[in-house]
N, C-alpha and C positions, 0 to 999 in steps of 0.2 A: 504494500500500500504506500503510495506517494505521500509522502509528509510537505503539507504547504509551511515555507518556513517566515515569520516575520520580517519585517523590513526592517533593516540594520538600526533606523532609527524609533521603530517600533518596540524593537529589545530593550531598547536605553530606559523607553519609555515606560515599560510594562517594568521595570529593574526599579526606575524612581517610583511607581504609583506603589509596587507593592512594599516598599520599604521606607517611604517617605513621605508620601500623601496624607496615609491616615495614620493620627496619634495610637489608638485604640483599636487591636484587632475584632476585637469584639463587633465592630463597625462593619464588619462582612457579612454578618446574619441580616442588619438592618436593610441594605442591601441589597442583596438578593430578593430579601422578602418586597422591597420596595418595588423592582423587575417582576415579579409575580403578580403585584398588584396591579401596573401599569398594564400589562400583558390581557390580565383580565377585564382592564377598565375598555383595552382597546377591543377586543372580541364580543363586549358588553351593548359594544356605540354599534360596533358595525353590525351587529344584530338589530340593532334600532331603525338601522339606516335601509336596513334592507328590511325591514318589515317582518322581521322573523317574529313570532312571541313565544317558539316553545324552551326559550330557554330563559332558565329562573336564577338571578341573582344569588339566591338565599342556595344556592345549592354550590356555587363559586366557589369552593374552599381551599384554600393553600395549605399543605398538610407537608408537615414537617415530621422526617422519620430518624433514627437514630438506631446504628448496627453498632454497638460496641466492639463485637466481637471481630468485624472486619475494620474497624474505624472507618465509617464509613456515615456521612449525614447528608441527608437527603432532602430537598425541600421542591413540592411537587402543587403545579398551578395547575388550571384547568382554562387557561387564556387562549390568546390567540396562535400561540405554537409559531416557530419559523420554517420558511423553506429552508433549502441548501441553497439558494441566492442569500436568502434572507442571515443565513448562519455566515455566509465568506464577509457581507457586507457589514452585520453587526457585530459578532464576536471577531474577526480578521483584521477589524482597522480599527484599530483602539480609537476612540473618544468618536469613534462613529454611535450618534444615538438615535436607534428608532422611534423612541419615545419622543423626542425634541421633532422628529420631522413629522411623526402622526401631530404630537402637538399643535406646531405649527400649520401644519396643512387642515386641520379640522377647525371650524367654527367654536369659538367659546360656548361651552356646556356647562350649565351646570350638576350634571349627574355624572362627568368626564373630568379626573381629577388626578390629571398627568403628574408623576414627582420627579421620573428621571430628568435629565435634560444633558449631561454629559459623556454618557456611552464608556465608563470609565468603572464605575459601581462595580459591577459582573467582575472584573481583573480582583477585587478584595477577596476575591474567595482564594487566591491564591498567596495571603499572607497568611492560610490557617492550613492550607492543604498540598500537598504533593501533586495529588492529581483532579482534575476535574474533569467532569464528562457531562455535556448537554445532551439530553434526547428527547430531540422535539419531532411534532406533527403540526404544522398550521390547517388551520379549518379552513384553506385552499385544496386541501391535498390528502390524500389516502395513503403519501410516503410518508414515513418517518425517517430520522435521519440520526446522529451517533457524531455533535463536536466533542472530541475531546481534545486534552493538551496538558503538560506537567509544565507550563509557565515559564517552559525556556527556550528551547529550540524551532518551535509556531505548534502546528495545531493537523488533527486529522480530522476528514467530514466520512461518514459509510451510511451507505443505506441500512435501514433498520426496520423491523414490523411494530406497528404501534397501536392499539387498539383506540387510544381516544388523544383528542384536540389537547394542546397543551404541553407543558414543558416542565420536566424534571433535573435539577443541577443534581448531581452526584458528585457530593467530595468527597476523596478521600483524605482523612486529616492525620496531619502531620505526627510523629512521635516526637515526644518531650525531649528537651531540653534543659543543661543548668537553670535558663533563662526563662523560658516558656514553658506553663503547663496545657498542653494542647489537650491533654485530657479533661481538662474541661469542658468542650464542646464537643464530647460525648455524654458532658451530664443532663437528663432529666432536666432538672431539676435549674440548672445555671442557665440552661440555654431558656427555659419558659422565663426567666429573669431577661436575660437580653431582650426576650420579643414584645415583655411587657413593658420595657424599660423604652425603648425605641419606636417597635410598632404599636402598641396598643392601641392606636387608633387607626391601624388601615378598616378599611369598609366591608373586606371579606373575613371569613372566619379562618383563623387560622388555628388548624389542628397538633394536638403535639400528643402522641402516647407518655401516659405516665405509670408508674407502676404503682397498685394501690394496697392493701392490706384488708383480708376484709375473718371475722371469726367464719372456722371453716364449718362447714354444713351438716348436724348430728354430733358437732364434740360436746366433751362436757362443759357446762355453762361456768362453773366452778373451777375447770382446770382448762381452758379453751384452746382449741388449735389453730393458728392461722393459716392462711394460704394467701401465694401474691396471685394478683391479677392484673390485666394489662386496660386502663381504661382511658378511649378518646378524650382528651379534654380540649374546649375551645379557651384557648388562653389570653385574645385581647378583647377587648372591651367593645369594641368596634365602632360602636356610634359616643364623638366624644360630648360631653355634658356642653360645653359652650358652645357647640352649633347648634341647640337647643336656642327656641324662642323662651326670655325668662318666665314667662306665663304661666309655660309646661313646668317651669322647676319648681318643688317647693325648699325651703328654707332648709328641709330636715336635709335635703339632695345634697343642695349646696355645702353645709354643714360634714357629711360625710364624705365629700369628696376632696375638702379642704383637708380632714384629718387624716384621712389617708395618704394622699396626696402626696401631704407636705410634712407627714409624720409630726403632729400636735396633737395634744391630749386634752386642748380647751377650744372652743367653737371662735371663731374669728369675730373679733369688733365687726367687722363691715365687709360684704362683699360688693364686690363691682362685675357687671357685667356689661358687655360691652359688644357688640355686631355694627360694626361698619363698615361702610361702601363709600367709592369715590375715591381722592386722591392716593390717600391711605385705604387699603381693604385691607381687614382683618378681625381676627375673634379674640375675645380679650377675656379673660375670666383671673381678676384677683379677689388680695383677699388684705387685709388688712388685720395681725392678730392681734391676741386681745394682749400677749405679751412679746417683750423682744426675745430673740433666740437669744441664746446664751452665750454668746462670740459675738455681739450685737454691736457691742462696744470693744473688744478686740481687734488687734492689726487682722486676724486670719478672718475676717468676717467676708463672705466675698457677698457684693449685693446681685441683682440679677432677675430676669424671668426667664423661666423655662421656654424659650422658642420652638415653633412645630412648624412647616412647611407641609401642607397638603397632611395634615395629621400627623406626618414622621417628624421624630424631637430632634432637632438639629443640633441646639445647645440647652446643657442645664441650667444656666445660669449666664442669661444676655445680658453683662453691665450697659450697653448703650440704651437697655428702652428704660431704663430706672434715672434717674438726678439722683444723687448722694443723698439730699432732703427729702427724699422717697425711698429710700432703701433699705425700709424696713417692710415694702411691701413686698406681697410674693405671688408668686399666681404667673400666667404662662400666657403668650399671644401664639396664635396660627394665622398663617397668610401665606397665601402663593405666587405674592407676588414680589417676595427678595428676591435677591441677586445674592445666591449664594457661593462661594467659595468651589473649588472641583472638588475638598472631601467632603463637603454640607458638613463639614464641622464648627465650619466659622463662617461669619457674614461680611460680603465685602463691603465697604462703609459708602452706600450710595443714599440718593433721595427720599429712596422707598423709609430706609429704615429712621429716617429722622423724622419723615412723617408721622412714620407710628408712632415714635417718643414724643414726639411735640402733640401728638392727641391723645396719648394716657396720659402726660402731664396736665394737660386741662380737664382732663377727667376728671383724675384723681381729686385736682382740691375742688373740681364742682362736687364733685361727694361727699367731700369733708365738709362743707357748706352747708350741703344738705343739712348732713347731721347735726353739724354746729346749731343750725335754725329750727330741726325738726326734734332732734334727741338730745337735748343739754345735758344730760348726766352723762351721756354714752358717751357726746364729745370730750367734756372733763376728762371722762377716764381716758379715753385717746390720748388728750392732750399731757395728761399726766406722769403717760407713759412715753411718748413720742415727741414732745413738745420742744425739749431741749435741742431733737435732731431740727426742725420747721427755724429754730435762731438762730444753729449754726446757718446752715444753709443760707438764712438774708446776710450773716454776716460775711461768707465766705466769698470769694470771686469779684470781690468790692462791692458787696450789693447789686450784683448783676439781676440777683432774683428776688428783690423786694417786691415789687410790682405781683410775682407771683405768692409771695407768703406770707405777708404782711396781714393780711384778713383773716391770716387761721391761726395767728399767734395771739395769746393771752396773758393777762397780770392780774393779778390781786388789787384788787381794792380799796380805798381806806375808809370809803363810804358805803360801798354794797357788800362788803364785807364777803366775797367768793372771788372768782377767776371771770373779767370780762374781756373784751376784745374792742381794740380800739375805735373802730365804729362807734361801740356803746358808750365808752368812755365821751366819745366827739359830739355824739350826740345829748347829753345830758351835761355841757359846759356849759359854765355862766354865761354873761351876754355880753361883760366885757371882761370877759378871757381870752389871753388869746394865745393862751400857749399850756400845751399837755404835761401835767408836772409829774415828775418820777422820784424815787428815795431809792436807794438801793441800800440792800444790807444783807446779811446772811440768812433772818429767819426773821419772817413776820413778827414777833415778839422785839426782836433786836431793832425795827425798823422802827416799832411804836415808839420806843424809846429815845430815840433819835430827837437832838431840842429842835431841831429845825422843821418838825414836824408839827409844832403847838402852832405856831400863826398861821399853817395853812389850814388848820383842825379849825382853829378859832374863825377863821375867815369863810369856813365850808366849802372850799376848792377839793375835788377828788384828786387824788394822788394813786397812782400807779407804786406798787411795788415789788421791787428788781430784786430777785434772790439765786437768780442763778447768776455764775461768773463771763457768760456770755452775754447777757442780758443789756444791760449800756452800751457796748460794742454793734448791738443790732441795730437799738434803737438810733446810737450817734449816725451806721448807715442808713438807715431811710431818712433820717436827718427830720420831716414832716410827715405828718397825715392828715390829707386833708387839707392841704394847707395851712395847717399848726405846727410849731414845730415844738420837738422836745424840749426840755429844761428842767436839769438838776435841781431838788429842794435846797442843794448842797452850791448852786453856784454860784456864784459872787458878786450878782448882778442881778439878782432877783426884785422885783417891784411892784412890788404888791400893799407897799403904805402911803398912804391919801395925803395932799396935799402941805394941810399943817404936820404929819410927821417928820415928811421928811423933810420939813423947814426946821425943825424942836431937835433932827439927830443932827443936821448941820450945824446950829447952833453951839450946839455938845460937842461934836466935833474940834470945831474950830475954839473953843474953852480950854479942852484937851490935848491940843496940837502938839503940845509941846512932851508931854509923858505916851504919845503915843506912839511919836519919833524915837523916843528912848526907847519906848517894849520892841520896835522892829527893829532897833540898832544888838538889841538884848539879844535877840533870835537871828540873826544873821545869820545865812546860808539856810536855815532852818524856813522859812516863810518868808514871802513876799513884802507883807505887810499886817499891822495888826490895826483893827477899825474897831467902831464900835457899831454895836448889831443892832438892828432895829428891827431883827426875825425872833431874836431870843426873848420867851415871854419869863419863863424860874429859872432856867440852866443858867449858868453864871458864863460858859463858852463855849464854842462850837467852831470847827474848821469849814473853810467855806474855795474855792478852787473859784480859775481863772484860768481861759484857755481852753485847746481842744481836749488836753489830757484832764480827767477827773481824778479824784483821789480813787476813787472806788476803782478804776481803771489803772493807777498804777499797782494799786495792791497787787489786784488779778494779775499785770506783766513781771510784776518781782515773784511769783512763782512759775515762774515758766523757765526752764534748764536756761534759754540764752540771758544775758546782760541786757538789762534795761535801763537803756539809757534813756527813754521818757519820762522824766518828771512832770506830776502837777505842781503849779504856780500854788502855794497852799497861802491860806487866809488866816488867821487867829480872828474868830471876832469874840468881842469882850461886850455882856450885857451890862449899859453902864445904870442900868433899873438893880443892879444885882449889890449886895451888900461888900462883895470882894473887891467889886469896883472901888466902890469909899477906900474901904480898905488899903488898898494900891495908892489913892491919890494920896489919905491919909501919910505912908510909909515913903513915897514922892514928891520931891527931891531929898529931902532931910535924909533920907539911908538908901543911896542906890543902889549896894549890895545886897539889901534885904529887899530890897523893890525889884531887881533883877531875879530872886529866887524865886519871888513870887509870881513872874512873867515865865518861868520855865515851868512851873510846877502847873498853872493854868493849860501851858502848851503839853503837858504833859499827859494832863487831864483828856484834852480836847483828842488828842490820837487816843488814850483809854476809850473813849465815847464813841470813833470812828471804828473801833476793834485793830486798831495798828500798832505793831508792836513800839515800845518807848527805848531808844538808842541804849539807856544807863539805867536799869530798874532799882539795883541798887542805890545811886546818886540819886534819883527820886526818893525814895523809899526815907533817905537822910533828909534828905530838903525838908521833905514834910513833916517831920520828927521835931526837928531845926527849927520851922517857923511854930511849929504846935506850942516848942517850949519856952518861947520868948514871948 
């Protein structure tokens, strides 16, 4: 028998595909099976087309067999079957694909749900097997025919007897390896993992014998005998849950297909489902959990959706259709209409797939939205779990995605006493306010505490408060909402006292000019300047910032591993309503040493009050011993 042998650059070719193409052997069952499917999708239409009807879908089965004893795996379609034209032209010229040219040449269907498109597929079975053998019949023809080939030297075609339409790959698989356990793809058991793992959604049934155990027939019920048995199972799923209209699903569906799915043991905060047409076409089904995974917040966290092309899973985990501020969602897209890569193991970064990302991202937060307006409690909990990811993200990328996250992030209080959202905030501002005030501090409790909180308390302005460490850094990027813009309780420029006040602190001021110059001469390198306060109603002092940097902001950058070289401009201000005051002027000029203890021991105070730590706790600890006892 004449052996046809490949073309010099055909060897090269089939030498890169099977040793370099695909990451994963495993990838060779997907594969085939995907060729089986295509095969029967195309014998499916052309029965359509010619008006046939005695042939029934539901009977289409891809049936997959396993000979351990010969290593030998078998996987057998009932499609369209090739000639021996059809065999030189698709299996002989590598990256020739008939699936691309029935594709192409048929009218868009949607019951026609083509996956090959590269003619490349078929050659993977050659990174598990030694030898492979096609034996097909196309339902042209009453021959059958016998490609075979060991994937090095080309390929044999022989006439063969065949009783039905359709085509059987026959591998024989390789023996093991230091490196490779090729006996795996003699297991039962592994291989129904790959098909579920990969195919579970082709549209035929695919068959796989498994071996069963069952008690044997008259033993004793007390001492039982078993026997095996060998039982057909259909092992994909076949129709997948998001090509469903959401109508059909109910909640429990969704629910169970999430936990299995995605292996969780708690029903998901929120699903999304999603069927769109047009620029972007695709199926969408996420899910939103009700907690983060456990590597959520570690380096190895990889974000991602599980991608499907025509039902086969391309990739586990697509980071392009996820934002980083979304990457706690999970749930899978299907479309047919990427541009995938020659092993469909990865996607080449065109149009299509930005489409898709840029409309689950406006999904997404129109969901969240939803929720936010329809289930307040349910949001909370999202936000409470997830909230911190929604501030990185406005603050990362310079605020590139304020616009998109700004509406689903939330603050506490100091009037509604819960978690609102800036809308609400904007919408229940005085009428001449005109700017959204914030406090930061580590814990609600600590923020109450805060003196510069009494004249906003007193005045009945709501106050936002900032208790995570990203929190200021988000709001300094959106900078406004609304056209309001932020402002520190804490900044140094606040103005918020009516006419005669602040004529009564100038006054005071300029009485004072002269011991106020000394307290900032006193603090030098330490603070900017020291004023007196017309925010402080009992606190005796409070630090107060100037500039972009806040204090609360360099706290957060003095722990972060690099060198912070951004300082706040810091304030001392001094309430001169306050008994200390007296005091100081009392001890000024007459004892500038004691009047200087007393300026350090205030500033001392005033970072105690801020939660920052004091340069000398000791040399305090004395000062204040020092002045007690005099």
């Amino acid at each position: 028998m004449e052996k046809t042998e490949f073309k010099a650059e055909s060897k090269r070719l089939l030498d890169l595909m099977i040793n370099s193409i695909y990451t994963h052997k495993e990838i060779f069952l997907r594969e085939i099976i995907s060729n089986a499917s295509d095969a029967t999708d195309k014998r499916y239409y052309n029965a359509m087309v010619k008006g046939e009807t005695g042939l029934n879908r539901d009977e289409l089965s891809i049936d997959v067999a396993i000979d351990k004893e010969n290593r030998i795996l078998t996987v057998t379609d009932h499609g369209c079957g090739m000639s021996e034209e059809e065999l030189n032209t698709n299996l002989g010229t590598i990256a020739k694909s008939g699936s691309l040219d029935f594709k192409t040449n048929q009218e868009k269907n949607d019951d026609i749900d083509i996956i090959g498109q590269f003619g490349v597929g078929f050659y993977s079975a050659f990174m598990v097997s030694k030898n492979v053998k096609v034996i097909t019949r196309s339902e042209e023809s009453a021959q059958g025919y016998v490609w075979e080939s060991d994937g090095a030297d080309g390929y044999t075609i022989t006439p063969c007897q065949k009783d039905t339409v359709g085509t059987e790959i026959v591998m024989s698989i390789k023996d093991n390896t230091p490196d490779d356990d090729y006996d795996s793809y003699l297991d039962p058991y592994h291989i129904r993992g790959i098909i579920k793992k990969y195919s579970d959604y082709i549209r035929y049934p695919i068959h796989l014998p498994i071996e069963q155990r069952k008690v044997k027939e008259g033993s004793d019920p007390e001492n039982p005998e078993f026997e095996t048995y060998i039982e057909i199972q259909t092992v994909n799923s076949m129709t997948p849950l998001w090509k469903k209209m959401p109508a059909q699903i109910s909640e429990e569906e969704y629910q169970k297909f999430y936990k299995e799915k995605f292996i969780d043991y708690e029903d998901p905060m929120l699903t999304i489902h999603s069927n769109t047409e047009g620029s972007a076409t695709y199926n969408a089904l996420l899910f939103v959990p009700a907690h983060p995974p456990y590597d959520f917040y570690s380096k190895n966290f990889e974000k991602g959706l599980q991608l499907y092309a025509s039902g086969v899973l391309i990739m586990d985990k697509c980071a392009d259709l996820l934002p980083d501020y979304f990457a706690f969602v999970r749930g899978l897209v299907d479309s047919q209409d990427l541009s995938l890569n020659i092993s469909r193991e990865m996607l080449q970064h065109d149009r299509q797939l930005k489409l898709i990302a840029t409309s689950l991202e406006k999904k997404i937060k129109s969901e969240l939205l939803k929720l936010q307006k329809n289930d307040r409690e349910k949001y909370e909990a999202f936000f409470e779990t997830f909230g911190l990811q929604l501030k990185f993200g406005i603050y990362s990328d310079y605020g590139t995605h304020k616009e998109m996250l700004q509406d689903l992030i939330m603050f506490y209080s100091s009037t509604e006493k819960k978690l609102v959202t800036l809308n609400e905030y904007v919408e229940r501002m005085k009428e001449d306010q005109t700017s959204i005030y914030y406090a930061c501090g580590k814990t609600i409790d600590q923020i109450n505490l805060l003196p510069q909180i009494e004249m906003f308390q007193e005045k009945g302005y709501e106050v936002l408060y900032l208790t995570d460490d990203v929190d200021e850094f988000a709001l300094k990027v959106i900078r406004d909402y609304k056209e309001k813009p932020f402002k520190s309780i804490a900044d140094g420029d606040i103005d918020l006292e009516s006419a005669e006040e602040k004529e009564a602190a100038a006054q005071k001021t300029e009485d004072n000019k002269s011991l106020l110059e000394f307290c900032t001469k006193a603090l030098e390198g330490k603070v900017k300047a020291v004023k007196l306060s017309t925010r402080l109603k009992t606190h005796p002092v409070c630090l107060s910032s100037e500039g972009p940097i806040s204090i609360e902001m360099e706290r957060v950058l003095d722990t972060m591993p690099e060198p912070n070289y951004h300082k706040a401009e810091r304030i001392l201000e001094i309430n001169a309503n306050h008994p200390i005051f007296q005091t100081l002027c009392d001890v000024y000029p007459a004892d500038e040493q004691k009047a200087t203890a007393y300026v350090n021991v205030l500033y001392n105070q005033a970072l105690l009050i801020e939660g920052l730590t004091i340069e000398d706790p000791v040399a305090y600890a004395n000062a204040v011993c020092s002045l007690l006892t005099k």
